[in-house]
C-alpha positions as a printed NumPy array, in Angstrom:
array([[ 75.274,  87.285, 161.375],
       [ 71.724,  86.586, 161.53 ],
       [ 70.26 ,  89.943, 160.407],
       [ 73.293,  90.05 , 157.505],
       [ 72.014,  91.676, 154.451],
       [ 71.124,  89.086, 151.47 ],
       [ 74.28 ,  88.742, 149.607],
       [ 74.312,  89.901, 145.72 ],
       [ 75.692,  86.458, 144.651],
       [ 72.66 ,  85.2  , 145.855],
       [ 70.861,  86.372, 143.187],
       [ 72.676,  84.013, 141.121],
       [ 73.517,  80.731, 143.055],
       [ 70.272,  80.61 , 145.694],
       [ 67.423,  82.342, 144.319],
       [ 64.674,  80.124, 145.641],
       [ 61.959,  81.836, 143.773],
       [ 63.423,  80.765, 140.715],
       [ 65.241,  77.354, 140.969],
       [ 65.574,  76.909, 137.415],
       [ 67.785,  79.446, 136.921],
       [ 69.199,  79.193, 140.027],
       [ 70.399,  75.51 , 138.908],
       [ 71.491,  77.161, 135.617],
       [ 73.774,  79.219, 136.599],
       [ 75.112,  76.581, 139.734],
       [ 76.198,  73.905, 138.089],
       [ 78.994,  74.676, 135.498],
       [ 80.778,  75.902, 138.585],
       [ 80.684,  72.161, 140.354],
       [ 82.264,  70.898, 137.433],
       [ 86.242,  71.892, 138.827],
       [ 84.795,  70.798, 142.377],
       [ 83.029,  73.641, 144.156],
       [ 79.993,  72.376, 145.687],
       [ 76.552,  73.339, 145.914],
       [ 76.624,  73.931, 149.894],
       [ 79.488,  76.083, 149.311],
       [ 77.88 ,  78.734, 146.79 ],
       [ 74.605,  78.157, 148.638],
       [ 75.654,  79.025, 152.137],
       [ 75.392,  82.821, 152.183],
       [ 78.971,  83.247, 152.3  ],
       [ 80.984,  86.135, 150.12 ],
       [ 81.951,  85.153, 146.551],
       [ 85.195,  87.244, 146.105],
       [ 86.686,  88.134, 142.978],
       [ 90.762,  88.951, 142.781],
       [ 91.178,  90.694, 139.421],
       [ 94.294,  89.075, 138.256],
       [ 96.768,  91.217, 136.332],
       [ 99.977,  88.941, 136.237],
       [100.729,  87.21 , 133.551],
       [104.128,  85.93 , 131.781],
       [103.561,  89.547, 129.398],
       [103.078,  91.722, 132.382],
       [106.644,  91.287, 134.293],
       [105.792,  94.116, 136.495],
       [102.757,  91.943, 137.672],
       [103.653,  88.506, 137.694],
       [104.208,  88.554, 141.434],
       [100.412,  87.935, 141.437],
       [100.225,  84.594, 140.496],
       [101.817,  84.469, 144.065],
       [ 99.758,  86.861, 145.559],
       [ 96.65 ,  85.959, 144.666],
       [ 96.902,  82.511, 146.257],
       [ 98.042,  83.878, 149.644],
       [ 94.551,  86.293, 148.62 ],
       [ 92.638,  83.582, 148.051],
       [ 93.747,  82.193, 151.549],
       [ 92.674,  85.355, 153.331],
       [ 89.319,  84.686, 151.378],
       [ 88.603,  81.791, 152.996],
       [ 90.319,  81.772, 156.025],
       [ 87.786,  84.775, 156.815],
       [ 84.872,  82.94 , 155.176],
       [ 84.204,  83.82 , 151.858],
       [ 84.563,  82.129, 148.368],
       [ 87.652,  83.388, 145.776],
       [ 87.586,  83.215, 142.325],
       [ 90.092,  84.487, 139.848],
       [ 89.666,  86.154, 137.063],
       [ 92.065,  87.671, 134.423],
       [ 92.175,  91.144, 133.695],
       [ 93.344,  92.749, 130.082],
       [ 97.27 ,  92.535, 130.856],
       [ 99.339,  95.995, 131.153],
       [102.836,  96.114, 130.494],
       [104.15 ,  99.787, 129.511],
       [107.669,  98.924, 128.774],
       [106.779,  96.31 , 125.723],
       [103.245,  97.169, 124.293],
       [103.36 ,  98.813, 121.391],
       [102.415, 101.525, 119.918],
       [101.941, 102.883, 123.649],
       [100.131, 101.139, 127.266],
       [ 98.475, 104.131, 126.794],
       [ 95.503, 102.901, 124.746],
       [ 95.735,  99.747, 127.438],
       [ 93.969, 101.799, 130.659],
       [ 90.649, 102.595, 129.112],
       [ 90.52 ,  99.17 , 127.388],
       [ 91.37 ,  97.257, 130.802],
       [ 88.688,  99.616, 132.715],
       [ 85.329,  98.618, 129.934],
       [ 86.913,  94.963, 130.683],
       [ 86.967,  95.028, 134.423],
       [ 83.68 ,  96.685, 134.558],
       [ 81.77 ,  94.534, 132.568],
       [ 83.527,  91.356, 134.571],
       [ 82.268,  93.085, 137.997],
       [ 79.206,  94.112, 137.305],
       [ 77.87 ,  90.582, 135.011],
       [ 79.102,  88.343, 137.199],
       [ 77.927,  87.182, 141.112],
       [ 80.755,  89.082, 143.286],
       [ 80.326,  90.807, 146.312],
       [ 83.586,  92.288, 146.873],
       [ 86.624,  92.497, 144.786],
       [ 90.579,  92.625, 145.146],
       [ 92.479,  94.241, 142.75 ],
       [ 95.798,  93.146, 142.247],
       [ 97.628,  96.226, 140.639],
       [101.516,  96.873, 139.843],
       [102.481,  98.35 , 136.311],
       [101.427, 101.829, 136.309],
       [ 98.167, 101.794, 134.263],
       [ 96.423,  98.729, 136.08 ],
       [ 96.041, 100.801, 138.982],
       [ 94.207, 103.561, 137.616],
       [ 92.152, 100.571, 135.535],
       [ 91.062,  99.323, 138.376],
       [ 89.64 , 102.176, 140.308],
       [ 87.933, 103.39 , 137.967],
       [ 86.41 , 100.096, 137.197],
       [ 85.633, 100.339, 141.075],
       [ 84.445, 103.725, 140.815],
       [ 82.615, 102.373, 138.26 ],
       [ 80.705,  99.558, 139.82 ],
       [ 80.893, 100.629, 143.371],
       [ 80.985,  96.958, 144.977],
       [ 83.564,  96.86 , 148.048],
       [ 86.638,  96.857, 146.835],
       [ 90.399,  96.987, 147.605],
       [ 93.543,  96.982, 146.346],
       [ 96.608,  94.394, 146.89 ],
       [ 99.639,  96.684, 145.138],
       [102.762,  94.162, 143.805],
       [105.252,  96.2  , 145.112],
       [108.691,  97.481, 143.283],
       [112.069,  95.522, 143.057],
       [114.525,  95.44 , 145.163],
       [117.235,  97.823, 145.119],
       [119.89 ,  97.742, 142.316],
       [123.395,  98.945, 141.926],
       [125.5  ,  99.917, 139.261],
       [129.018, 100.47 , 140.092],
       [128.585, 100.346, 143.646],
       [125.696, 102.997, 143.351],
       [121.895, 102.852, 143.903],
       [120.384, 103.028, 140.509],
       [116.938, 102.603, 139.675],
       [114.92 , 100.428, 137.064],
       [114.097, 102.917, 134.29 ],
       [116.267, 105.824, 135.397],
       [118.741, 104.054, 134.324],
       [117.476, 103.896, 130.532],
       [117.735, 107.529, 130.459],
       [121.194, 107.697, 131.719],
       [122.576, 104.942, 129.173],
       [121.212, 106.896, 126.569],
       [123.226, 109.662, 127.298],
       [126.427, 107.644, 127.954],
       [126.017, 105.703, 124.524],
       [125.357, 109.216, 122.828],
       [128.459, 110.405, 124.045],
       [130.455, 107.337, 122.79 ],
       [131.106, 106.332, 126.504],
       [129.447, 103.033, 126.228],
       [128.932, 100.328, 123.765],
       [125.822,  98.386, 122.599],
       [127.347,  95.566, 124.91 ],
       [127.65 ,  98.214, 127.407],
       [124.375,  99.711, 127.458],
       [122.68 ,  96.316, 127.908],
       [124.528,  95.467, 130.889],
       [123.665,  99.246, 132.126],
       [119.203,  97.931, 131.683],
       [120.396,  94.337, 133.304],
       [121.968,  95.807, 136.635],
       [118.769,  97.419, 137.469],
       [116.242,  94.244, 137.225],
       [117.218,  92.125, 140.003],
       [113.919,  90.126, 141.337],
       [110.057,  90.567, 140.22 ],
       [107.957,  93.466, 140.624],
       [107.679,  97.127, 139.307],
       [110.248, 100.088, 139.092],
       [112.11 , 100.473, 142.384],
       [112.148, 104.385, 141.182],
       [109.59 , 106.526, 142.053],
       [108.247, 106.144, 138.579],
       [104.638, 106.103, 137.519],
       [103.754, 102.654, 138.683],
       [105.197, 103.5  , 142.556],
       [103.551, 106.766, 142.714],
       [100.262, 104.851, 141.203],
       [100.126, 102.165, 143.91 ],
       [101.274, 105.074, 146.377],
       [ 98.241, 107.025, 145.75 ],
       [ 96.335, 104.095, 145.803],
       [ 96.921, 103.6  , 149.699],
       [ 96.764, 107.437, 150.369],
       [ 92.977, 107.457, 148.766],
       [ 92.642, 105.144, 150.925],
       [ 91.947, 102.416, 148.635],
       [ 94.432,  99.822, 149.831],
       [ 95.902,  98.607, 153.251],
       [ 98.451, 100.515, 155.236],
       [101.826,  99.858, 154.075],
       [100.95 ,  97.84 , 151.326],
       [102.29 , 100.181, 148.381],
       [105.672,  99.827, 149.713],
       [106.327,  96.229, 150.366],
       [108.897,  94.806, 147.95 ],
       [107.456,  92.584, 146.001],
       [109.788,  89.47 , 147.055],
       [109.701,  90.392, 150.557],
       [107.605,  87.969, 152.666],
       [105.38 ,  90.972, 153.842],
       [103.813,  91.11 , 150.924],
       [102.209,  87.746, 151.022],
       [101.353,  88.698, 154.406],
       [100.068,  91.901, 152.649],
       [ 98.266,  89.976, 150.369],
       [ 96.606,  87.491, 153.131],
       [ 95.596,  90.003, 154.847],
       [ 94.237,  91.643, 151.578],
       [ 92.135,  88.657, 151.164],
       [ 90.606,  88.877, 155.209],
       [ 89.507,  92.477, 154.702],
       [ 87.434,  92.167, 151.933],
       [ 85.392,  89.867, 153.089],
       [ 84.3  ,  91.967, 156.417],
       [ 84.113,  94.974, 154.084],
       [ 81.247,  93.228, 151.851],
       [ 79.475,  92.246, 155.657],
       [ 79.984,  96.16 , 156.599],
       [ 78.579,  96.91 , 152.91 ],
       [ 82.003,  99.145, 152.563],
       [ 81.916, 100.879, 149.116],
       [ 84.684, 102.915, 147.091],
       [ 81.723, 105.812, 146.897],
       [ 82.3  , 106.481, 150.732],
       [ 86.455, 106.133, 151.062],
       [ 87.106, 107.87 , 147.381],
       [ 85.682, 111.517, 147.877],
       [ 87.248, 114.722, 147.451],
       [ 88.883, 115.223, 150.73 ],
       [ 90.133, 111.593, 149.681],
       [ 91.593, 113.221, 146.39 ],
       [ 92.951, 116.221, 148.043],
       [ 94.849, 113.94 , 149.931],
       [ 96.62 , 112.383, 147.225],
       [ 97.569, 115.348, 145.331],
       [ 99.494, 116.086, 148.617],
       [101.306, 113.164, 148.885],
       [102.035, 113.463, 145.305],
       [104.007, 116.235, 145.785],
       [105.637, 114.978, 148.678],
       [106.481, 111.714, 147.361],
       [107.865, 113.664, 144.132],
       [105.292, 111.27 , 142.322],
       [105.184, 110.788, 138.405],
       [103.367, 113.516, 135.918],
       [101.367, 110.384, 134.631],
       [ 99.822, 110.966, 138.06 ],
       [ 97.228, 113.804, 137.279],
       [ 95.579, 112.271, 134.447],
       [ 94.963, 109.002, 136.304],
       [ 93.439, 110.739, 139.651],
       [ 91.453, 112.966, 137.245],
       [ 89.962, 109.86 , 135.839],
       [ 89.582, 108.293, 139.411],
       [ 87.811, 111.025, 140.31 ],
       [ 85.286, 112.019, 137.185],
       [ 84.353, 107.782, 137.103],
       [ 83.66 , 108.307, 141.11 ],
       [ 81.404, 111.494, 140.44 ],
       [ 83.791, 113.777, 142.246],
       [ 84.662, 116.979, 140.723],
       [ 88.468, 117.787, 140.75 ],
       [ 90.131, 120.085, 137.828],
       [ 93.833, 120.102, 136.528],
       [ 93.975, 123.515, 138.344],
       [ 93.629, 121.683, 141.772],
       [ 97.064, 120.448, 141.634],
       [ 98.958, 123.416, 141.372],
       [ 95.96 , 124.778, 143.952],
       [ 96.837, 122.003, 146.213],
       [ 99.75 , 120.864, 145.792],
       [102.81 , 123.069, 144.613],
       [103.566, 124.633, 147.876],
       [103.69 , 121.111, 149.326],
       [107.6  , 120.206, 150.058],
       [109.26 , 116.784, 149.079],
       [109.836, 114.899, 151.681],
       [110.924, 111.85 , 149.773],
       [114.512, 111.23 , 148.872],
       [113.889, 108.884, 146.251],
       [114.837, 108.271, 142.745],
       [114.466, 110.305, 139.806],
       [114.658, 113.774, 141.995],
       [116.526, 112.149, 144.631],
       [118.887, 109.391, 145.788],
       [116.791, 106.281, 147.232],
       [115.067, 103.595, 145.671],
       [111.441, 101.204, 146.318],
       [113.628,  98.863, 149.045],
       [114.877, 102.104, 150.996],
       [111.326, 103.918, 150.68 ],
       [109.299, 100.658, 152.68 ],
       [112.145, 100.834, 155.54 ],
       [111.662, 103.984, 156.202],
       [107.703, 103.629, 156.551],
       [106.738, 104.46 , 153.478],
       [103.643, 105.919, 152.843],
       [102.072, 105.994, 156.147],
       [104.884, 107.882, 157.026],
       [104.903, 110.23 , 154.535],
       [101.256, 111.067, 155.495],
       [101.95 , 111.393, 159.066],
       [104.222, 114.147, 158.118],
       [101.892, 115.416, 156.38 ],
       [ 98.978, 115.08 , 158.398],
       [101.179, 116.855, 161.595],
       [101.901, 119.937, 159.428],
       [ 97.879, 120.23 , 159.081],
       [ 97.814, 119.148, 155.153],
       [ 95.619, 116.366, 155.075],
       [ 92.259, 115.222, 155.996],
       [ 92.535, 112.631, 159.132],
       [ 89.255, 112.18 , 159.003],
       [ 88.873, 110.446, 155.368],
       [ 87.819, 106.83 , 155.596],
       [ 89.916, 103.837, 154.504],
       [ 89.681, 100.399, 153.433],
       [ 90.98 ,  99.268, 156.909],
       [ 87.571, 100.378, 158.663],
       [ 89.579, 103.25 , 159.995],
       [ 89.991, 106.629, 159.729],
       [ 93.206, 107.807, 157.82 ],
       [ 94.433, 109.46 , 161.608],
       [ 94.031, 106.031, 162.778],
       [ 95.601, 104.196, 160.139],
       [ 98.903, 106.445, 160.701],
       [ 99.009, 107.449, 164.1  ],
       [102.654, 106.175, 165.498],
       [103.831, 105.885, 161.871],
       [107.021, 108.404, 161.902],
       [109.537, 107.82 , 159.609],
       [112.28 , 105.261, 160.295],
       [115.052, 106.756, 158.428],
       [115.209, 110.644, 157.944],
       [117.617, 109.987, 155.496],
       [114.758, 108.865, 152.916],
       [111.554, 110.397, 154.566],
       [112.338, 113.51 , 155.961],
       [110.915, 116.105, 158.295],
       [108.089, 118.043, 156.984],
       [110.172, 121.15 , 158.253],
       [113.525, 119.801, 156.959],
       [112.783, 118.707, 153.221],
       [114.495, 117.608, 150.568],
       [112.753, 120.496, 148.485],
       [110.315, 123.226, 149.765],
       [108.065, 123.591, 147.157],
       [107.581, 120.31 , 144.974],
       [103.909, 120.178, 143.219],
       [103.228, 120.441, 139.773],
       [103.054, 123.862, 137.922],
       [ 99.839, 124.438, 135.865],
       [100.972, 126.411, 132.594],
       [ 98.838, 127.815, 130.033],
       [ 99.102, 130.064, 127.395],
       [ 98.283, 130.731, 123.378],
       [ 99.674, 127.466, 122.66 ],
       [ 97.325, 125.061, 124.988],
       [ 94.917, 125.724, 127.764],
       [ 96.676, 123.474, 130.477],
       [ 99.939, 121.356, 130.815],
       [102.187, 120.452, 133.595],
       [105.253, 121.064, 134.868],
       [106.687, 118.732, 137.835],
       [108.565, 121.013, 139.784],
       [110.794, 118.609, 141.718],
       [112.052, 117.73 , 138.39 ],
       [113.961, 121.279, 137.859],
       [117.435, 120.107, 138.717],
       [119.681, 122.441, 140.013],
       [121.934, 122.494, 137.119],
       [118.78 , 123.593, 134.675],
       [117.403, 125.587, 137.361],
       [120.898, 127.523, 136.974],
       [121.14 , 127.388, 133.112],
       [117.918, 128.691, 132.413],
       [115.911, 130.058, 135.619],
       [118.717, 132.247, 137.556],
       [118.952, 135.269, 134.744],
       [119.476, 138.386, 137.035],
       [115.9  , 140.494, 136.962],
       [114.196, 137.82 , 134.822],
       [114.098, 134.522, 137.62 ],
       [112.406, 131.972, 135.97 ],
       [111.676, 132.861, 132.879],
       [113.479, 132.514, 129.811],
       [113.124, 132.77 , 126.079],
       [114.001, 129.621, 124.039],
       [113.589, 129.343, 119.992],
       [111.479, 126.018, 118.919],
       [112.696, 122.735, 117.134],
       [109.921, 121.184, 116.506],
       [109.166, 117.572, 115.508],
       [105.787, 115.595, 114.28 ],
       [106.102, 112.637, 117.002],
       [109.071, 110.543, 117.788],
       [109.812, 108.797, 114.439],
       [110.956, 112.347, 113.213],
       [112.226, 113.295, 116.874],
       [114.811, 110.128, 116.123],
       [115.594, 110.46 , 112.571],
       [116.824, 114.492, 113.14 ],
       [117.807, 115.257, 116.292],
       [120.902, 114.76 , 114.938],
       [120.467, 117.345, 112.065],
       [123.383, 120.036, 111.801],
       [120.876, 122.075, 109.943],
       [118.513, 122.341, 112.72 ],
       [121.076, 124.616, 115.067],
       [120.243, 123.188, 118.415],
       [122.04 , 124.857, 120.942],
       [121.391, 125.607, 124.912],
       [118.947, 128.324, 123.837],
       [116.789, 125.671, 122.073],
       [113.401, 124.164, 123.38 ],
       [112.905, 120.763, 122.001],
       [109.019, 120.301, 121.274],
       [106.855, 117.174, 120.047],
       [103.384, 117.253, 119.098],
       [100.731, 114.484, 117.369],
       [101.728, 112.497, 120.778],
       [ 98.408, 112.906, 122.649],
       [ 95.387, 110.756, 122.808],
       [ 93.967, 111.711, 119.246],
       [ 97.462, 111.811, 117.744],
       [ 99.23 , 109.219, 118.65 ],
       [ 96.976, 107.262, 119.835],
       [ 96.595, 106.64 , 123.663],
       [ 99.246, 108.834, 124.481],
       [102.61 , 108.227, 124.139],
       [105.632, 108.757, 126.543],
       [107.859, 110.316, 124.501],
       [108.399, 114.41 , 125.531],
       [111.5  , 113.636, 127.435],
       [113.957, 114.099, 124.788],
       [117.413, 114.353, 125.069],
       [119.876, 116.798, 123.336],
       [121.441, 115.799, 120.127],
       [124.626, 113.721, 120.424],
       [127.472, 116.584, 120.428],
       [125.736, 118.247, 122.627],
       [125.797, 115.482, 125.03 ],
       [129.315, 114.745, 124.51 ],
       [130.208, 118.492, 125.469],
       [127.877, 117.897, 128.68 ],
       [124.893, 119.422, 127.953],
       [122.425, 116.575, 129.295],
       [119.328, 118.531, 129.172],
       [117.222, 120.957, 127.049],
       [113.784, 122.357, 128.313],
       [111.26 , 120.29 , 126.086],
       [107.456, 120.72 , 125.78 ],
       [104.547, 118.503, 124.015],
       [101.267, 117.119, 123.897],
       [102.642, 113.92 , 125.269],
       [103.59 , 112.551, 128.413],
       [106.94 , 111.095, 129.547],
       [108.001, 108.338, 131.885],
       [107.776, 108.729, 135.621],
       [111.276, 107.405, 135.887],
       [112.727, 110.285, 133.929],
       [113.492, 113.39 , 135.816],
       [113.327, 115.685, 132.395],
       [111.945, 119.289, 133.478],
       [109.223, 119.03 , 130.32 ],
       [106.058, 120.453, 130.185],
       [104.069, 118.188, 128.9  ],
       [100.082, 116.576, 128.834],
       [ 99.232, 119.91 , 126.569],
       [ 95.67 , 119.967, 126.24 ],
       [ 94.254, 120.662, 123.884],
       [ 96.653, 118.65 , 121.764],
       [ 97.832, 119.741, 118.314],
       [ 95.248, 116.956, 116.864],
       [ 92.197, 118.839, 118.647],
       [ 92.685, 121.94 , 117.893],
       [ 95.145, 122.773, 120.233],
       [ 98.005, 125.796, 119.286],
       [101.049, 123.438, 119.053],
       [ 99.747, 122.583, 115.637],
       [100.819, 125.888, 114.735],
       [103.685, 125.908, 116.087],
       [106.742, 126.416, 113.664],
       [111.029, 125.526, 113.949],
       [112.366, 128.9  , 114.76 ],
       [109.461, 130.054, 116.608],
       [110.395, 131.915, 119.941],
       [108.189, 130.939, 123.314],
       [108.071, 133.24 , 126.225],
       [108.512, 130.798, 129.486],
       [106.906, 132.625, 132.836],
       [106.783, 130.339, 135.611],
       [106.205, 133.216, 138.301],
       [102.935, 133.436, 136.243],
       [102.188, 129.883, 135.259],
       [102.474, 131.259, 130.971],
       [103.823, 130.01 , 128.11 ],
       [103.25 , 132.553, 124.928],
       [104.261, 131.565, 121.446],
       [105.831, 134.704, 120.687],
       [103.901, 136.084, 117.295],
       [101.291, 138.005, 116.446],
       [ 97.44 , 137.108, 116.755],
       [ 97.073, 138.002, 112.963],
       [ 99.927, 135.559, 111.923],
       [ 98.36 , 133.033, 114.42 ],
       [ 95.109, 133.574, 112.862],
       [ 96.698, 132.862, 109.711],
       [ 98.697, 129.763, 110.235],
       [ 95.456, 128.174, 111.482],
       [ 93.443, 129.223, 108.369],
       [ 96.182, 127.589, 106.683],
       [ 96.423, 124.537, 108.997],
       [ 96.246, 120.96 , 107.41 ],
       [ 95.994, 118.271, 109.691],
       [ 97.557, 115.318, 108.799],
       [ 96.009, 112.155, 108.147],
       [ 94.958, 109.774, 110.967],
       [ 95.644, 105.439, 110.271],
       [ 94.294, 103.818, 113.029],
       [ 96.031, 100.41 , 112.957],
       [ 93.39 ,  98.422, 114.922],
       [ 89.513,  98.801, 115.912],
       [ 90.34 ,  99.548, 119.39 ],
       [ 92.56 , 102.376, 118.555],
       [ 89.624, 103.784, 116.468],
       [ 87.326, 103.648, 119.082],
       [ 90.   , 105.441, 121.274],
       [ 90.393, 108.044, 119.087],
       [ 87.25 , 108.752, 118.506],
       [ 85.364, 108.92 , 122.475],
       [ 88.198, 109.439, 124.796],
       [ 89.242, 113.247, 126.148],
       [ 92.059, 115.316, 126.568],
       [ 94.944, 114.362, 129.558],
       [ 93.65 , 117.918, 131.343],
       [ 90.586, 115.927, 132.277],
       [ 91.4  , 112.512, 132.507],
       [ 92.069, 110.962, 128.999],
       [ 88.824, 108.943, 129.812],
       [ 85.849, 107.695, 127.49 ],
       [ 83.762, 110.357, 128.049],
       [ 80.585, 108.749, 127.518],
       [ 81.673, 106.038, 130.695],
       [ 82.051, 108.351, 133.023],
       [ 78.187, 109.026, 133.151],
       [ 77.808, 105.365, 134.919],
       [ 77.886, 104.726, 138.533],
       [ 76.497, 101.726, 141.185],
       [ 76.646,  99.358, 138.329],
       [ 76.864,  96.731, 141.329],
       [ 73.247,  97.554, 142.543],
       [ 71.478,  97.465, 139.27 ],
       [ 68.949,  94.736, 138.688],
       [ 70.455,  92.518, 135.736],
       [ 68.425,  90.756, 133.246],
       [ 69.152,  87.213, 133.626],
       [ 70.63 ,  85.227, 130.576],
       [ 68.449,  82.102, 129.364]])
């Protein structure tokens, strides 16, 4: 400890050269009862990025957390402080938490780099926190690590496993058909939220946190852990220990986050069957950390990987099942026995990812299976492109076997299929007509939404996992293929293809696009052609209009104006040119 490297907060709270400013900055922070020996002795200030709050449900398990963090802080000899960070909460904010992830990054950032930490835990949960906060890490490149908050318990409806969000979609369907009542529909939503945390489902906020531990980014098991289960204050303790010997060993996101790291968790995506919210977030990860990774590398990657995860929407398990069974160190040491991961990446834990898993099989085959024996054989996205957009995805494990039957089983023509357009200018008109006897929806109908993406909507909006009208439901038809420049919810298992880019608001095809247009659908090839000529799609875009854009706030101005397409991340394009903000010489303030 003698020859430990002069600690950043230093520079703030014992700068002998300079007592005046040293004293300036000091003594605010006696005034709650810190004391000077304290943020003078050399030892770690800590920051835990707080992201519960009573508007972020899926988080709130942090006010919790963060104290048992705090513990680990100073248990192992450093100095915690808490700090909020902009809240998250995708089922409530409105117009979409999609404008809420580049917002909560600039915050974090700023907070990280302006201030005297040395390390940093990030407590993460709702689906967008998580990529918020490594790119903010990515970002800054102090040590870092994250303390997930873990899903809810398992929940039941009528004696059956049924999973926060999934079951949204479901009562939809049932109320559509005239099965259920308002009454009935509410009591559907209230069956699955049993105890604090996140979607028990493997929706966008468990593959997030899962993917978060596979880069390596977080403890071993800690994605998992229920977040009422007494391991996860454990989790979180232990959370708070690590960071502190990670600022001593000068451990930095820049050397755990590289690309083997990523290949890794577009791997485990696939196995996990995670959410299609998942690309845009690692592509964002990765272009903030410097490392280049493409849309195409997860179709490259990851489609021939199987699923080995029985979980909810593509399978039958939930969050509670999925940590018993070993979760994701598990899942990797499947993986990583079949030869299709890197062993050698390096974690949070001081260890190698090998190390981290070795032992780890799965506890109950049932929910993790063998990587010879799973639940799908090939489950990775499908990168599709065509004359309507350059790139969108297609989750493969989301191809149920009653679509894959409808549409994909055609005798000489396997997987492909023809489908006439209905097309619809965002939700609000999705909602109003669906309905519409004049439209003609039948099975041979493609349901497609556009002004959804970053520009259009703005920030992206969940929305391309439309159901069929209401007869049609009612005569069992539960699914049509749907497409858009959109994304959809991680807890719906729709087939869409979705996250076009470019979308129809930057120049992308689906503009063009008219009701009654047939689209060619090739997935042996990865194409989707709008079927018309290139004179008559010359014309339409001569003719094109684009409709008028309202941005209701400053922020979503900004938004719309500097961040990119969901092929490459959605992120502000001009922050993704910073990097080591932690190691830059700051001006001081007075």
């Amino acid at each position: 400890m003698d020859d430990k490297k002069r600690l950043r907060s230093e520079d703030w709270f014992n700068n002998l050269s300079d007592p005046k400013i040293t004293a300036l900055y000091l003594e605010r922070y006696l005034n709650y009862g810190l004391t000077r020996d304290e943020l003078q002795s050399g030892r770690p200030l800590i920051g835990i990025a707080q992201t519960g709050s009573d508007i972020s449900p899926c988080n709130r398990i942090h006010l919790q957390t963060a104290e048992r963090a705090r513990d680990g802080i100073r248990d192992a000899g450093g100095i915690p402080f808490v700090f909020p960070m902009h809240p998250i909460q995708e089922s409530c904010r409105r117009p979409t938490s999609g404008l809420d992830r580049n917002l909560a990054y600039l915050g974090l950032v700023e907070i990280m780099r302006g201030y005297p930490f040395d390390g940093i835990v990030l407590t993460t949960g709702c689906d967008k926190t998580t990529p918020a906060a490594l790119m903010a890490a990515a970002t800054v490149n102090l040590p870092s690590i994250v303390l997930s908050g873990g899903p809810m318990v398992d929940s039941y409806l009528d004696g059956r496993l049924a999973g926060a969000g999934t079951v949204i979609w479901e009562a939809r369907k049932r109320l559509a058909a005239g099965e259920i009542d308002y009454d009935g529909f509410m009591m559907m939503l209230e069956s699955t939220t049993l105890s604090p945390g996140h979607c028990n489902t493997m929706g966008t906020a468990l593959t997030m946190n899962c993917l978060a531990e596979a880069l390596g980014m977080s403890l071993p098991g800690c994605a998992g852990i229920p977040a009422p289960f007494r391991q996860r204050g454990q989790m979180a303790y232990q959370t708070g220990r690590r960071i502190v010997e990670m600022v001593h060993e000068d451990l930095r996101p820049s050397e755990i986050m590289t690309r083997e790291a990523f290949e890794n968790v577009v791997v485990v995506n696939s196995a996990i069957g995670g959410s299609t919210n998942a690309p845009p977030h690692i592509q964002a990860i990765a272009k903030h950390m410097g490392v280049e990774m493409v849309v195409e590398d997860w179709q490259e990657i990851g489609y021939e990987i199987p699923l080995l995860v029985n979980c909810q929407p593509t399978g039958d398990f939930l969050g509670e099942g999925f940590h018993r069974a070993g979760a994701v160190p598990a899942v990797m040491h499947e993986l990583l026995q079949a030869g299709r991961i890197h062993g050698d990446c390096k974690t949070v834990s001081g260890k190698s990812v090998a190390k981290n898993i070795s032992g780890r099989e799965s506890l109950d085959r049932q929910v993790i299976m063998p990587f010879e024996s799973p639940l799908m054989p090939q489950a990775g996205f499908m990168v599709l492109s065509g004359n309507l957009f350059d790139a969108a995805l297609m989750k493969t494990s989301g191809i149920s076997a009653k679509f894959r039957k409808r549409y994909l089983c055609e005798p000489g023509n396997e997987n492909c299929f023809d489908a006439r357009a209905i097309v619809f200018e965002g939700p609000e008109d999705y909602h109003d007509r669906i309905n519409d006897a004049a439209l003609m929806i039948d099975d041979s109908c493609i349901l497609v939404i556009r002004g959804c993406g970053p520009i259009g909507y703005p920030g992206s909006a969940e929305v391309v996992n439309m159901q069929p009208p209401d007869e049609m439901i009612a005569a069992g038809i539960s699914e049509l293929p749907t497409m858009g420049d959109g994304r959809q919810s991680g807890t719906s298992s729709s087939p869409s293809i979705l996250n076009a880019s470019p979308e129809s608001l930057a120049g992308g095809n689906l503009a063009l696009l008219e009701t009654g247009d047939m689209i060619r659908f090739d997935l042996n090839n990865s194409r989707v052609e709008l079927l018309i000529s290139e004179h008559e799609l010359h014309a339409r875009r001569d003719a094109y209009q684009p409709p008028e854009l309202i941005n209701g706030s400053p922020w979503e101005e900004l938004s719309r104006t500097y961040t990119g397409q969901l092929s490459d991340g959605a992120c502000l394009d001009f922050a993704t040119a910073y990097r080591n903000l932690g190691d830059e010489p700051l001006r001081h303030s007075h």
